[in-house]
N, CA and C atoms as an extended XYZ file, in Angstrom:
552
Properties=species:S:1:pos:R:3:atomname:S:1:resname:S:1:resid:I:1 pbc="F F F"
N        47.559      148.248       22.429 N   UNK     1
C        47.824      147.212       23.412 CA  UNK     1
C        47.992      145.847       22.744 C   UNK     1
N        47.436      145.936       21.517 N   UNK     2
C        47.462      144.455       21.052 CA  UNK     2
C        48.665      144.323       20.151 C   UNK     2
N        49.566      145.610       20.092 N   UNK     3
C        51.373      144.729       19.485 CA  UNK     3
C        52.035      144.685       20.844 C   UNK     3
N        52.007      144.709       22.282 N   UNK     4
C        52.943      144.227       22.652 CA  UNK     4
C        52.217      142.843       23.027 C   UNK     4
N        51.506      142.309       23.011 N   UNK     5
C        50.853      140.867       23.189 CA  UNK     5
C        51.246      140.249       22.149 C   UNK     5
N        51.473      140.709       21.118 N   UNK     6
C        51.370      139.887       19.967 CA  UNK     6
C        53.473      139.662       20.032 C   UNK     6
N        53.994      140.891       20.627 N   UNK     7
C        55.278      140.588       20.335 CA  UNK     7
C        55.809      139.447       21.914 C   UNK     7
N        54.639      139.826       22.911 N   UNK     8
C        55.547      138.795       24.035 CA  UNK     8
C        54.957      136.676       23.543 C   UNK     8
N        53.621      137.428       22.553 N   UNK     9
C        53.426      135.900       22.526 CA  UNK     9
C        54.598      135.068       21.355 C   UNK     9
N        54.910      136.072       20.570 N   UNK    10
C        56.250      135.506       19.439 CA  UNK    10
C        57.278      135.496       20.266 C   UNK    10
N        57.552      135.729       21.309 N   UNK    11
C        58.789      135.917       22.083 CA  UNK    11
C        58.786      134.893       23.378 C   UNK    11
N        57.608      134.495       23.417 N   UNK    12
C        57.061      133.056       24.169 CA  UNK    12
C        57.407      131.861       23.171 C   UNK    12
N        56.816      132.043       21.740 N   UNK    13
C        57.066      130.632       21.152 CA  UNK    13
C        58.431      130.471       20.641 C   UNK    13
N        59.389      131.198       20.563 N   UNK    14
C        60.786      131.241       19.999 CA  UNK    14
C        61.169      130.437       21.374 C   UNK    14
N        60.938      131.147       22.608 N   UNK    15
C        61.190      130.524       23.609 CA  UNK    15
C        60.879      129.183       23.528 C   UNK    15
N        59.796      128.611       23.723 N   UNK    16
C        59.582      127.580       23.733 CA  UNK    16
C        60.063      126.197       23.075 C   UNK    16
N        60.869      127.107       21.341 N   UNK    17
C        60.785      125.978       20.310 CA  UNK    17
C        62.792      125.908       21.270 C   UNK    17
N        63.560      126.827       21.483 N   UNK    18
C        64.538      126.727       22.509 CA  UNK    18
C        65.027      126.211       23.460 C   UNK    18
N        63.954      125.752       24.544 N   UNK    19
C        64.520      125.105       25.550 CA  UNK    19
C        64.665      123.925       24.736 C   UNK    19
N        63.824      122.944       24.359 N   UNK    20
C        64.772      121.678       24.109 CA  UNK    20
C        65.345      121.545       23.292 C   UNK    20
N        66.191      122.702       22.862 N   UNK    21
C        67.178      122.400       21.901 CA  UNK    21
C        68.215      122.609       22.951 C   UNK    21
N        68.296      123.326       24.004 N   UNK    22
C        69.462      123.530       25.385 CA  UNK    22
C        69.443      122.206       26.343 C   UNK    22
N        68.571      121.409       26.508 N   UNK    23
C        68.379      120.536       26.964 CA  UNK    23
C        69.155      119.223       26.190 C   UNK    23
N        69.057      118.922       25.170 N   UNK    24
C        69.076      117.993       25.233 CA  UNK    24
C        69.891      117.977       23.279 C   UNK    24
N        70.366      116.704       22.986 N   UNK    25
C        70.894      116.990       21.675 CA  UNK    25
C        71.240      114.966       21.188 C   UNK    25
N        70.466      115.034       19.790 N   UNK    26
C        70.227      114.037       19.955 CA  UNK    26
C        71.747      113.524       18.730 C   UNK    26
N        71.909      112.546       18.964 N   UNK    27
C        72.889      112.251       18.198 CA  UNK    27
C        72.976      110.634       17.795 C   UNK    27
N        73.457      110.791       16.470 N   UNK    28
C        73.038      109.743       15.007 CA  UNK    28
C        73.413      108.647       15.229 C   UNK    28
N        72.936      107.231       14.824 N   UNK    29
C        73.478      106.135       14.725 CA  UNK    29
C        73.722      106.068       13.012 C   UNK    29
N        75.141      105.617       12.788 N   UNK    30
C        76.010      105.387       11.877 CA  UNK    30
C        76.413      104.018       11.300 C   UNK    30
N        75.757      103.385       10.267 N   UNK    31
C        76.365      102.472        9.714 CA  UNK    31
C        77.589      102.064        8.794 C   UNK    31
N        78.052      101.613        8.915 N   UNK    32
C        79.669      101.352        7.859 CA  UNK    32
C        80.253      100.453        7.291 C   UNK    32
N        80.043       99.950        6.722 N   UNK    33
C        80.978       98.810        5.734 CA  UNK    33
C        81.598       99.425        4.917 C   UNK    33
N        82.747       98.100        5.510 N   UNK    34
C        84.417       98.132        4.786 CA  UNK    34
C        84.661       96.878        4.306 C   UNK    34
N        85.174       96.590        3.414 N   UNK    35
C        85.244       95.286        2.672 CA  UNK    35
C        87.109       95.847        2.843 C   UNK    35
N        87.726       94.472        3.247 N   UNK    36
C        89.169       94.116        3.376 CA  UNK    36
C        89.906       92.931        2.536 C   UNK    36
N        91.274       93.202        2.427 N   UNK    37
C        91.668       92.667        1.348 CA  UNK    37
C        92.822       92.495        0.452 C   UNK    37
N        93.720       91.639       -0.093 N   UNK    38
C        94.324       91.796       -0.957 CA  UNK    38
C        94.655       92.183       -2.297 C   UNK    38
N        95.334       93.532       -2.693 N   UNK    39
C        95.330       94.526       -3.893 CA  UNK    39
C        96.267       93.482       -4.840 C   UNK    39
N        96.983       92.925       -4.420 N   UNK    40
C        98.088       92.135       -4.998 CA  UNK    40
C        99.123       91.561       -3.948 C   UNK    40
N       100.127       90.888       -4.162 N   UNK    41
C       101.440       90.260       -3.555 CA  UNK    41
C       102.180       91.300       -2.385 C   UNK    41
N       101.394       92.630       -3.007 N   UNK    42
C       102.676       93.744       -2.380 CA  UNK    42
C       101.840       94.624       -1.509 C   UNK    42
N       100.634       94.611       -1.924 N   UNK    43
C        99.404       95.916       -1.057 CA  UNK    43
C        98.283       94.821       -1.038 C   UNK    43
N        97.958       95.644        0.321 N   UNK    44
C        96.949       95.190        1.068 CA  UNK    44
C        95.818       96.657        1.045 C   UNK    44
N        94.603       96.491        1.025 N   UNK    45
C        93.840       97.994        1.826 CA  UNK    45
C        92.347       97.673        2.088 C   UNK    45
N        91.349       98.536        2.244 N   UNK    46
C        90.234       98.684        2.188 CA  UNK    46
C        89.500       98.970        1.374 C   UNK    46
N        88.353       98.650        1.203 N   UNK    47
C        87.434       99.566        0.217 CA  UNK    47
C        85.651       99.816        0.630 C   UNK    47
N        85.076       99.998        0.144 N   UNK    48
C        83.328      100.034        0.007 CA  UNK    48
C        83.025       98.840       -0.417 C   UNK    48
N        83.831       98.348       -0.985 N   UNK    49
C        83.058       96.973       -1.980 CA  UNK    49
C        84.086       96.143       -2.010 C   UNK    49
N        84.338       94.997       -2.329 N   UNK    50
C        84.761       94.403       -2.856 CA  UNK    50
C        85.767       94.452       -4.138 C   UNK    50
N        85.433       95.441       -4.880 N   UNK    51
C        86.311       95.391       -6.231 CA  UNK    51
C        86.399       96.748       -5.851 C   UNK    51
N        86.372       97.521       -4.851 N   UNK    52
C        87.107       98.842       -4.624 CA  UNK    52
C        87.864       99.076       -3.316 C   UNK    52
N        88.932       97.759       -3.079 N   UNK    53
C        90.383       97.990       -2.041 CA  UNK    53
C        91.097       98.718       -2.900 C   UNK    53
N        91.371       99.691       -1.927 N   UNK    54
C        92.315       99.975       -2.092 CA  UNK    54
C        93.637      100.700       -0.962 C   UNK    54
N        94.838      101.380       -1.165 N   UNK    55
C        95.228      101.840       -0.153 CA  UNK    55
C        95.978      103.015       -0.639 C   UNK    55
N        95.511      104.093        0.564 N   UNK    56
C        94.578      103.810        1.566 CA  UNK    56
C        93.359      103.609        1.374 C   UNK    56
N        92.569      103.248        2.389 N   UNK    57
C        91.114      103.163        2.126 CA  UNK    57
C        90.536      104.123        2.177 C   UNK    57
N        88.745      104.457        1.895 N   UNK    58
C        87.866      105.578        2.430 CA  UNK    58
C        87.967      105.936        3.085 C   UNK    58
N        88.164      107.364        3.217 N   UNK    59
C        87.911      108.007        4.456 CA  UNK    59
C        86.788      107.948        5.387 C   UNK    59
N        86.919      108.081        6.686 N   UNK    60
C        85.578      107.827        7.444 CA  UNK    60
C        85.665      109.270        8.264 C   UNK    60
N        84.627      109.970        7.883 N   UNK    61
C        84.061      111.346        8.554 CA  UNK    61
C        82.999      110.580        9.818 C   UNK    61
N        83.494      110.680       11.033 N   UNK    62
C        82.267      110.588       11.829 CA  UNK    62
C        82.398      112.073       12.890 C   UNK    62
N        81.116      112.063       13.174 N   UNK    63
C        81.042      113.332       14.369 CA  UNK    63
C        81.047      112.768       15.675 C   UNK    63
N        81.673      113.238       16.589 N   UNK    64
C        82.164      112.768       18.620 CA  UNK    64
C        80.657      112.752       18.584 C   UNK    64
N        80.712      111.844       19.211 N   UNK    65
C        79.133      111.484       20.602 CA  UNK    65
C        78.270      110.738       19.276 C   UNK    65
N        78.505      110.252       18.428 N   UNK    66
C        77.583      109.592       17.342 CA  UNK    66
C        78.183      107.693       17.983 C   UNK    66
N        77.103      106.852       17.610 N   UNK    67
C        77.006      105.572       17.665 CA  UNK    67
C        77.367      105.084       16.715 C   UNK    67
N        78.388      104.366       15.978 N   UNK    68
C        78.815      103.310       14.820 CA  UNK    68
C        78.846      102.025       14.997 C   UNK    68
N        78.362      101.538       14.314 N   UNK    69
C        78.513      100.063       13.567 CA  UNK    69
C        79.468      100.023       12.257 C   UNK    69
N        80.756       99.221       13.156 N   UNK    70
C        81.204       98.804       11.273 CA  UNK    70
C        81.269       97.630       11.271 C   UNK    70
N        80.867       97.266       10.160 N   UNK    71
C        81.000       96.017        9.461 CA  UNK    71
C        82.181       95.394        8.379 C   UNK    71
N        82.822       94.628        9.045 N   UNK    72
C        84.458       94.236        7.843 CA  UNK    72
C        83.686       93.195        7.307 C   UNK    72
N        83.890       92.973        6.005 N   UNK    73
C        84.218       92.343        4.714 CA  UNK    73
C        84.883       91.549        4.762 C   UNK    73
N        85.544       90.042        4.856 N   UNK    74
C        87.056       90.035        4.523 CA  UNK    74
C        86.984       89.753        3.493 C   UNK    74
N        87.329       90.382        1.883 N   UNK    75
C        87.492       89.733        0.958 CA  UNK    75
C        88.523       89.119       -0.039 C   UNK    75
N        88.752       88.886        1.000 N   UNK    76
C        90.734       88.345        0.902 CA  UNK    76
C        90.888       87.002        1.088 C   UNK    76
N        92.414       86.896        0.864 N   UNK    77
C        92.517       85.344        1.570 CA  UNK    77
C        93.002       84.790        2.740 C   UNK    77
N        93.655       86.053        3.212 N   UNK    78
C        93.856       85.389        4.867 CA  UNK    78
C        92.947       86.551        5.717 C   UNK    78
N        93.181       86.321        6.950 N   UNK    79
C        92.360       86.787        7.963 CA  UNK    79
C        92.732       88.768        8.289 C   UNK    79
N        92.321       89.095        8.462 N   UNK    80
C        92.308       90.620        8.278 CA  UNK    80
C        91.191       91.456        9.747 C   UNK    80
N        91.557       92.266       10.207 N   UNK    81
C        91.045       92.666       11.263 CA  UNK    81
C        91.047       94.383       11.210 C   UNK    81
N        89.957       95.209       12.003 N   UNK    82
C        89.817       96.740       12.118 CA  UNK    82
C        90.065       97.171       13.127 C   UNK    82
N        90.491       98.332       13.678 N   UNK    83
C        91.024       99.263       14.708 CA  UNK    83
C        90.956      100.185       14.367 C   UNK    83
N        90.006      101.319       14.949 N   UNK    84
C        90.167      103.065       14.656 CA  UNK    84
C        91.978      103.204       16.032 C   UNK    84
N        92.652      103.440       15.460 N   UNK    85
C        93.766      103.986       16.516 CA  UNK    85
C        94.505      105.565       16.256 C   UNK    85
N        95.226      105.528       17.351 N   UNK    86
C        95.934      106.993       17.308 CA  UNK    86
C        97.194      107.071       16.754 C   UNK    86
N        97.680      106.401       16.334 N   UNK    87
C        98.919      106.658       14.958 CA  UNK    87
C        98.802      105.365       14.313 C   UNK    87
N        99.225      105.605       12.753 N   UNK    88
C        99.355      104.220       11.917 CA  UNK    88
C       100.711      103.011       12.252 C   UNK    88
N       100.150      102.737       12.938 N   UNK    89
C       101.059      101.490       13.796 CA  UNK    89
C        99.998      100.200       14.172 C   UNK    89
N       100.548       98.985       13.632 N   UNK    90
C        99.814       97.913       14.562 CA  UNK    90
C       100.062       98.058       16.152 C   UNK    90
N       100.674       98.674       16.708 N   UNK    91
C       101.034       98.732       18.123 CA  UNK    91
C       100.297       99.893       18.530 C   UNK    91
N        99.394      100.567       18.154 N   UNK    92
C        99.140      102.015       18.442 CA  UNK    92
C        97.533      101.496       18.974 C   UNK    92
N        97.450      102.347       20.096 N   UNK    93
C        96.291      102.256       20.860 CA  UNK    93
C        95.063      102.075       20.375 C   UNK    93
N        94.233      101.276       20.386 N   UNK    94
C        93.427      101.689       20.232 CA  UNK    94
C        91.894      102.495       21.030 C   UNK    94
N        91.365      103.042       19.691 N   UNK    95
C        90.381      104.256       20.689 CA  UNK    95
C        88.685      104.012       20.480 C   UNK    95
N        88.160      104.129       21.824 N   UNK    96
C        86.552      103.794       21.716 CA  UNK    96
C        86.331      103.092       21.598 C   UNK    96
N        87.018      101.664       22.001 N   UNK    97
C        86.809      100.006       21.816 CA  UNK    97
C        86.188       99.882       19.976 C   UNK    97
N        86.941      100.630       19.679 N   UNK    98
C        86.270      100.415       18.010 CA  UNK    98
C        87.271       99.055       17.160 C   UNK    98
N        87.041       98.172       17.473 N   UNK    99
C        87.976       97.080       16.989 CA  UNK    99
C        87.038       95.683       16.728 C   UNK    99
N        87.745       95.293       15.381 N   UNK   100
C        86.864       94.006       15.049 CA  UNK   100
C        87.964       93.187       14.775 C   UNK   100
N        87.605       92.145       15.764 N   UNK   101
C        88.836       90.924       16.186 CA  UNK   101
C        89.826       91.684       16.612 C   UNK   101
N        90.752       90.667       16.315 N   UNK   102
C        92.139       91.078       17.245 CA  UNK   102
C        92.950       90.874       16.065 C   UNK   102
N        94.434       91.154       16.239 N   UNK   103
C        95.398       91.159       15.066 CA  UNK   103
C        95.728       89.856       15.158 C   UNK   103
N        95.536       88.647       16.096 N   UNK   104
C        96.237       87.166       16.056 CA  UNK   104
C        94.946       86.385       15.662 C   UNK   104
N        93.480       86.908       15.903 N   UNK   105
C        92.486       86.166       15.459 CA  UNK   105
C        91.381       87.273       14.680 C   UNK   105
N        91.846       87.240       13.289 N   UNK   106
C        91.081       88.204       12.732 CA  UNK   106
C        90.152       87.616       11.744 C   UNK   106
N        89.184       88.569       11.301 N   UNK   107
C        88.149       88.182       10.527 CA  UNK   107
C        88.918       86.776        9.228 C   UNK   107
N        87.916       85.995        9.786 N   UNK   108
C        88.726       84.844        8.214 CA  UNK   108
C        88.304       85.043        7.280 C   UNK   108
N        89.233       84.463        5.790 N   UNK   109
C        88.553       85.272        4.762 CA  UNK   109
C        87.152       84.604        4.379 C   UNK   109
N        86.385       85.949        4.044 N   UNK   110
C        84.862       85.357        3.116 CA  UNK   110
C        83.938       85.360        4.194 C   UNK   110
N        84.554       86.246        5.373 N   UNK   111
C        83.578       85.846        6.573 CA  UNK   111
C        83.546       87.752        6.960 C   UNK   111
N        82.619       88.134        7.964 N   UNK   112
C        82.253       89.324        8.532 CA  UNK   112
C        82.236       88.967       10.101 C   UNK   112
N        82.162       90.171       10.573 N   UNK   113
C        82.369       89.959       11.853 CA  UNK   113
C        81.975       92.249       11.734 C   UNK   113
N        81.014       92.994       13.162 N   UNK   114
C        80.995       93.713       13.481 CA  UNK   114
C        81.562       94.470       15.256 C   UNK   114
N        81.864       95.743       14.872 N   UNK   115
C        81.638       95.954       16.433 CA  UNK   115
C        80.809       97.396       16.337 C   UNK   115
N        80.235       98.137       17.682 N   UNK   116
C        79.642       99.307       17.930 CA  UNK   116
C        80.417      100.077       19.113 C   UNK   116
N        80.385      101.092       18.687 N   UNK   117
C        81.244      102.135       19.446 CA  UNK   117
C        80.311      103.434       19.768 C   UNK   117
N        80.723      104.423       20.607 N   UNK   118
C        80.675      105.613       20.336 CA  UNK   118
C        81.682      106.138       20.123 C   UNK   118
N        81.610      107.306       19.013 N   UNK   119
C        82.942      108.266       18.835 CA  UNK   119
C        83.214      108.971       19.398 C   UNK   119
N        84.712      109.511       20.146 N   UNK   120
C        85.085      109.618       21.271 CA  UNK   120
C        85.829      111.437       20.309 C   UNK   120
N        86.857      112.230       21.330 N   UNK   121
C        87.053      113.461       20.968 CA  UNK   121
C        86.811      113.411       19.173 C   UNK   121
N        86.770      114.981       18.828 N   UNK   122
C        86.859      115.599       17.413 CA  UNK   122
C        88.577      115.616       17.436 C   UNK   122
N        88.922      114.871       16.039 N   UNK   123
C        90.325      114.900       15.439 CA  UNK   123
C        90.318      113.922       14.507 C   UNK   123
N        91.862      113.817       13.998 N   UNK   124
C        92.267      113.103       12.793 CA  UNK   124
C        92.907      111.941       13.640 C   UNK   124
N        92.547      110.728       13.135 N   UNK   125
C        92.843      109.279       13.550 CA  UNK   125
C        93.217      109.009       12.399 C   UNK   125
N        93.100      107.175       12.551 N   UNK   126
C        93.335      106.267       11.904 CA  UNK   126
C        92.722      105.072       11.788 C   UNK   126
N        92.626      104.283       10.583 N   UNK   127
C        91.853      102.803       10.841 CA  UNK   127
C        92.926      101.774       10.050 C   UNK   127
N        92.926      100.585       10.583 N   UNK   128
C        93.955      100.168       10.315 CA  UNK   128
C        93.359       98.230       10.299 C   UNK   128
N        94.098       97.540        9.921 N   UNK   129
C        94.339       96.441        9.845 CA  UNK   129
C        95.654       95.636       10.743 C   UNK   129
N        95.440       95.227       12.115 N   UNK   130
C        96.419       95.572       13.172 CA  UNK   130
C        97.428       93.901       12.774 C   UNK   130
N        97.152       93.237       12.175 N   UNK   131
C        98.002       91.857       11.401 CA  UNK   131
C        99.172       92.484       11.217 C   UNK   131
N       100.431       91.745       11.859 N   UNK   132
C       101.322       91.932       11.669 CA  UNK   132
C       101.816       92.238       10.255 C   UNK   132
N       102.656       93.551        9.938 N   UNK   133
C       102.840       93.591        8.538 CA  UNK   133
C       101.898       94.560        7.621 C   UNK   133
N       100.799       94.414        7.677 N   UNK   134
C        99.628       94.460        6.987 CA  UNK   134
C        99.249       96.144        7.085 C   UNK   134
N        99.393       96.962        8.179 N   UNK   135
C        99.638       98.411        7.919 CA  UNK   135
C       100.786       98.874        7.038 C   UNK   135
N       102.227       98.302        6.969 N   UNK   136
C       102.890       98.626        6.068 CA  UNK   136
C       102.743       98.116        4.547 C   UNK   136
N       101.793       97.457        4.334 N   UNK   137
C       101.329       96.845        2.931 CA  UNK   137
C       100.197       97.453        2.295 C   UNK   137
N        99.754       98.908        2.649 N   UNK   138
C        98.786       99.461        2.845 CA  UNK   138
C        97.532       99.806        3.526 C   UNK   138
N        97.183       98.536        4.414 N   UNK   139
C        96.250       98.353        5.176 CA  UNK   139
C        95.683       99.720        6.568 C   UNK   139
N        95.295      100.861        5.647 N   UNK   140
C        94.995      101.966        6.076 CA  UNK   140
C        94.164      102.661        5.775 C   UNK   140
N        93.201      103.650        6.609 N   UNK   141
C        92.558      104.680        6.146 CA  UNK   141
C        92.645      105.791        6.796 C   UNK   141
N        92.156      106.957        6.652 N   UNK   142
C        91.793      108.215        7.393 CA  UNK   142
C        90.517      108.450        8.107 C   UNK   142
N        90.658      108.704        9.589 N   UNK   143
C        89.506      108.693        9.967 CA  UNK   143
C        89.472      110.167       10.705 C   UNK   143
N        88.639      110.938       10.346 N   UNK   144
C        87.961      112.341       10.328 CA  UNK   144
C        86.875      112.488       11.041 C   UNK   144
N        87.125      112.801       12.884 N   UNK   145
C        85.591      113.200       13.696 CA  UNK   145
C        85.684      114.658       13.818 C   UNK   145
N        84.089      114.918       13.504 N   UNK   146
C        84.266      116.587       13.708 CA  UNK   146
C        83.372      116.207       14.854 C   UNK   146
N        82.985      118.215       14.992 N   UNK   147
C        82.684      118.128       16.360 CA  UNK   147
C        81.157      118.008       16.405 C   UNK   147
N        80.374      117.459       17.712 N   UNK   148
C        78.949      117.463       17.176 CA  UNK   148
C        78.721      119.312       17.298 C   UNK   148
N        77.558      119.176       16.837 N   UNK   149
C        76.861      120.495       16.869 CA  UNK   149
C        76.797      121.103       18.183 C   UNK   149
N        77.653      122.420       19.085 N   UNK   150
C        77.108      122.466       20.053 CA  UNK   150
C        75.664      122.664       20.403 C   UNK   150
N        75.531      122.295       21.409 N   UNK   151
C        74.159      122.679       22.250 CA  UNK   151
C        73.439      123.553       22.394 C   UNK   151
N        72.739      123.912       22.423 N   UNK   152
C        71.895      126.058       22.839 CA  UNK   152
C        72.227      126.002       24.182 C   UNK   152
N        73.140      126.790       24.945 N   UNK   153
C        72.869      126.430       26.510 CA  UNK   153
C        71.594      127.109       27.106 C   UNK   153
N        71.119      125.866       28.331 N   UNK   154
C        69.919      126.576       28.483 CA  UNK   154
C        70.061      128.032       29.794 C   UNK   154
N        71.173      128.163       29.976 N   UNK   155
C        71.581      129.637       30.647 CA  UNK   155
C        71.191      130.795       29.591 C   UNK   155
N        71.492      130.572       28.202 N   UNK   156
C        71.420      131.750       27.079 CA  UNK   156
C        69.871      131.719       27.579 C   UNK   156
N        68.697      130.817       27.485 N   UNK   157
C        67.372      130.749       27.032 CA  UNK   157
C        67.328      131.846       28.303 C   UNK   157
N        67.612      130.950       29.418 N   UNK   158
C        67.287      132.513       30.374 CA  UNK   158
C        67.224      133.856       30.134 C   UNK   158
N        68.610      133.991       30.135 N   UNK   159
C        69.307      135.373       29.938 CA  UNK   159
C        68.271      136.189       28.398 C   UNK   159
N        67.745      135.190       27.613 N   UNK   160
C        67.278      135.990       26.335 CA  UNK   160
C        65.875      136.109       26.816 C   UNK   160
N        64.824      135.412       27.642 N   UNK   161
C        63.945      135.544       28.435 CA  UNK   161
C        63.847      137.503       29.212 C   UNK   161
N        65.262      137.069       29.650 N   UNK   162
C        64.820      137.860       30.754 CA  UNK   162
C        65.251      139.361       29.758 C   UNK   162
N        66.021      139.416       28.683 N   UNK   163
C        66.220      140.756       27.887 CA  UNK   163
C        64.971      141.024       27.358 C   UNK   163
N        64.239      140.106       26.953 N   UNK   164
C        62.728      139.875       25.904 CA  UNK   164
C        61.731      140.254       27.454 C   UNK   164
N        61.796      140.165       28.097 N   UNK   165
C        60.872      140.676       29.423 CA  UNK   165
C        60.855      142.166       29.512 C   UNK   165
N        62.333      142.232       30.290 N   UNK   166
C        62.893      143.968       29.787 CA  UNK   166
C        62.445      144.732       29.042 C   UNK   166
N        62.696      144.540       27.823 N   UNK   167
C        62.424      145.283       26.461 CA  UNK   167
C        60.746      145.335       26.581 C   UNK   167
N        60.036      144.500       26.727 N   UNK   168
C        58.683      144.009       26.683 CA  UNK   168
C        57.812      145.422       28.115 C   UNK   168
N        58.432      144.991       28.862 N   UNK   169
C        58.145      146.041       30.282 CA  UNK   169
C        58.427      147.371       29.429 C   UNK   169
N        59.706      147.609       29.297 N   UNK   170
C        60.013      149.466       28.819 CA  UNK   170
C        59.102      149.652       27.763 C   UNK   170
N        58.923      148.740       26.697 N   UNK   171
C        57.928      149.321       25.433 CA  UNK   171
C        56.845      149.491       26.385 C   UNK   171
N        56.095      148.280       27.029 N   UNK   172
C        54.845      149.238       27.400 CA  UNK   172
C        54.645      150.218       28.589 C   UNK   172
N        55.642      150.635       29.517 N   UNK   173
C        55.521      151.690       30.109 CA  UNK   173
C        56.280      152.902       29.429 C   UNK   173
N        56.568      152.651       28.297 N   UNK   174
C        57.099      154.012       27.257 CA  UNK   174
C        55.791      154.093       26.542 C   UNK   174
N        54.394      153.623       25.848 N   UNK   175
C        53.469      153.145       25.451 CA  UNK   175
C        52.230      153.973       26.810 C   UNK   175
N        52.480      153.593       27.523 N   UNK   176
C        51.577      153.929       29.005 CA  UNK   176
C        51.799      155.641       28.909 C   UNK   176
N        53.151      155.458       28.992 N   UNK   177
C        53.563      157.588       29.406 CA  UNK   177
C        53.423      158.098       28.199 C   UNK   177
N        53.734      157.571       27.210 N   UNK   178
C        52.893      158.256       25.863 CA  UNK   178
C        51.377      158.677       26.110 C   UNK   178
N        50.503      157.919       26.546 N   UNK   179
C        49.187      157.969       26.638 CA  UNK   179
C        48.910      159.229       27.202 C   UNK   179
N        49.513      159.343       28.385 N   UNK   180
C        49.262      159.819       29.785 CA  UNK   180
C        49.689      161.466       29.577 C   UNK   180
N        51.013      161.876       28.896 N   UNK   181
C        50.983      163.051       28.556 CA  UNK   181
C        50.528      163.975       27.406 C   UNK   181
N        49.887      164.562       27.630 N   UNK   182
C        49.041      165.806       26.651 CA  UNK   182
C        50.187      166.112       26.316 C   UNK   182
N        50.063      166.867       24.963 N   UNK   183
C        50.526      168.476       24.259 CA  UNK   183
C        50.098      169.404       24.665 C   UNK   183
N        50.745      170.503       24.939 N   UNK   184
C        49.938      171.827       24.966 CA  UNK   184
C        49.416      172.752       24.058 C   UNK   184
């Protein structure tokens, strides 16, 4: 009698450590700096630092439903501005209010300026520098959201409850009628 107790109480705490993983799913806040900038006369791009613009810039991997902060750099000499958008175009939408300044009043140089977003569907974007000109001078990166982790749904927790009940009942009335019938 004391392995099926021992298997409904392991079959209780699996349960248990389960539901709030079906419930609920917590998701990351993301920091980012980009330093912006002039490569020379002819390219413009991004970088991590200061002495690493380039174009294109870093790629940015974020996962949908995560919180970002980015932070621009300008380390240039004129004014320079960010946009995650949906094609490399200064005219191209932008997505998740992810934008720092505007393309007519952008970060001045030697100065910062942030915004915070959440990341919106899993796909391949873009980040851009929306200044007239300034995407075709390199002023680009790749931006990469995967998907978050799905959820445990908490319908499965049921449904595995109620198989782990099942199984739990037949072992011990297969256990019981064992008892109960002799050999001859």
């Amino acid at each position: 009698m004391k392995k099926p107790i021992l298997v409904l109480t392991l079959l209780l705490s699996i349960g248990l450590l389960a539901v709030p993983i079906g419930i609920s799913q917590v998701h990351a806040a993301t920091q980012i700096t980009l330093y912006a900038g002039e490569i020379n006369s002819s390219q413009y791009g991004f970088g991590d630092s200061a002495s690493s613009i380039a174009t294109p810039g870093p790629t940015l991997t974020l996962t949908s439903g995560d919180t970002v902060t980015v932070t621009l750099h300008n380390a240039g000499t004129m004014s320079h501005n960010f946009a995650i958008v949906n094609a490399k175009s200064s005219t191209a939408s932008v997505l998740w209010s992810a934008q720092v300044d505007s393309p007519s009043n952008g970060v001045p140089a030697g100065q910062s300026a942030s915004v915070t977003f959440t990341v919106g569907s899993a796909g391949n974007y873009y980040y851009i520098c929306q200044v007239d000109g300034h995407v075709a001078l390199g002023m680009w990166g790749n931006v990469v959201v995967q998907s978050a982790v799905p959820e445990f749904p908490t319908a499965l927790v049921f449904v595995f409850f109620a198989v782990a009940a099942t199984a739990l009942v037949a072992y011990i009335s297969q256990t019981k009628m064992k008892n109960k019938i002799t050999p001859f």
